[in-house]
C-alpha positions, 0 to 999 in steps of 0.5 A, spaced: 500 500 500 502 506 497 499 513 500 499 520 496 497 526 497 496 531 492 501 527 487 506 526 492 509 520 495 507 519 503 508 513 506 509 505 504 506 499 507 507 492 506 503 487 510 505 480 510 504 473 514 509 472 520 513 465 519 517 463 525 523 463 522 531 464 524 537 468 521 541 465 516 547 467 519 545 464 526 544 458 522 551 458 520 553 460 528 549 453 530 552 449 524 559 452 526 559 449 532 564 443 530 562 438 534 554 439 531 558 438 523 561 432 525 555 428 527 551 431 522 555 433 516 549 435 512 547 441 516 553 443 517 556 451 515 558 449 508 551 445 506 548 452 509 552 456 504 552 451 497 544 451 498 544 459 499 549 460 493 544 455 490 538 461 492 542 466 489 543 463 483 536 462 481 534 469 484 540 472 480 537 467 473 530 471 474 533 478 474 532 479 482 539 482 485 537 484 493 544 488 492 545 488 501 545 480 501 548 478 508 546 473 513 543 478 517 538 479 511 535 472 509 530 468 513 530 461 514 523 458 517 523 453 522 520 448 517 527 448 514 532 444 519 536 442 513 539 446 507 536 447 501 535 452 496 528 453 496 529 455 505 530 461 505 526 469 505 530 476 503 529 481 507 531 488 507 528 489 499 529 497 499 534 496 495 533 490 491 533 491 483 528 487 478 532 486 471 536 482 466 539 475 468 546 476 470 548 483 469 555 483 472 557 488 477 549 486 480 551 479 482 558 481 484 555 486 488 550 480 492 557 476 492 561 479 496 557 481 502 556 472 502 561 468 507 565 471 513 572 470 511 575 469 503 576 462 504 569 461 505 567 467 500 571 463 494 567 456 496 560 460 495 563 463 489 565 456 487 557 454 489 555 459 485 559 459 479 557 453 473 564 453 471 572 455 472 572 460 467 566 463 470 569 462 478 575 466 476 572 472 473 568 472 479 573 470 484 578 476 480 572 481 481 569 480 488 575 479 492 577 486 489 571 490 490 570 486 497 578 489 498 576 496 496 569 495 501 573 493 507 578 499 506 574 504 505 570 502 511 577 501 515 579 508 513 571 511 516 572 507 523 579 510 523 578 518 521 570 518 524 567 519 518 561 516 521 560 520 528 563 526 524 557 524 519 552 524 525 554 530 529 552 534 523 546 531 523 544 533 530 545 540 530 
C-alpha cells in the first residue's frame, strides 16, 4: 500500500504473514559449532552456504539482485532444519533491483557481502559459479571490490567519518 497526497509520495506499507523463522547467519553460528558438523555433516556451515549460493543463483537467473545480501538479511523458517535452496526469505528489499539475468557488477555486488572470511567467500563463489572460467572472473572481481569495501570502511572507523557524519546531523 502506497499513500499520496496531492501527487506526492507519503508513506509505504507492506503487510505480510509472520513465519517463525531464524537468521541465516545464526544458522551458520549453530552449524559452526564443530562438534554439531561432525555428527551431522549435512547441516553443517558449508551445506548452509552451497544451498544459499544455490538461492542466489536462481534469484540472480530471474533478474532479482537484493544488492545488501548478508546473513543478517535472509530468513530461514523453522520448517527448514536442513539446507536447501528453496529455505530461505530476503529481507531488507529497499534496495533490491528487478532486471536482466546476470548483469555483472549486480551479482558481484550480492557476492561479496556472502561468507565471513575469503576462504569461505571463494567456496560460495565456487557454489555459485557453473564453471572455472566463470569462478575466476568472479573470484578476480569480488575479492577486489570486497578489498576496496573493507578499506574504505577501515579508513571511516579510523578518521570518524561516521560520528563526524552524525554530529552534523544533530545540530
Amino acid at each position: 500500500l502506497e499513500r499520496y497526497a496531492k501527487g506526492v509520495f507519503q508513506e509505504s506499507l507492506l503487510v505480510t504473514q509472520k513465519v517463525p523463522s531464524h537468521t541465516l547467519r545464526e544458522c551458520l553460528e549453530t552449524a559452526g559449532d564443530a562438534a554439531k558438523a561432525a555428527r551431522n555433516p549435512g547441516k553443517g556451515r558449508r551445506a548452509w552456504l552451497r544451498a544459499f549460493a544455490e538461492f542466489v543463483r536462481h534469484s540472480h537467473e530471474r533478474g532479482v539482485y537484493h544488492l545488501d545480501l548478508n546473513p543478517a538479511n535472509v530468513l530461514v523458517p523453522l520448517a527448514h532444519a536442513t539446507p536447501d535452496d528453496a529455505a530461505f526469505v530476503l529481507v531488507d528489499v529497499n534496495r533490491t533491483i528487478f532486471g536482466k539475468p546476470f548483469v555483472p557488477r549486480l551479482v558481484v555486488q550480492d557476492l561479496m557481502r556472502i561468507g565471513a572470511s575469503p576462504a569461505e567467500r571463494s567456496f560460495v563463489m565456487r557454489a555459485y559459479a557453473d564453471d572455472a572460467k566463470e569462478y575466476a572472473r568472479l573470484r578476480r572481481t569480488v575479492n577486489r571490490l570486497r578489498a576496496l569495501h573493507d578499506t574504505r570502511k577501515s579508513l571511516n572507523r579510523k578518521l570518524g567519518v561516521k560520528k563526524a557524519l552524525q554530529a552534523l546531523r544533530l545540530r
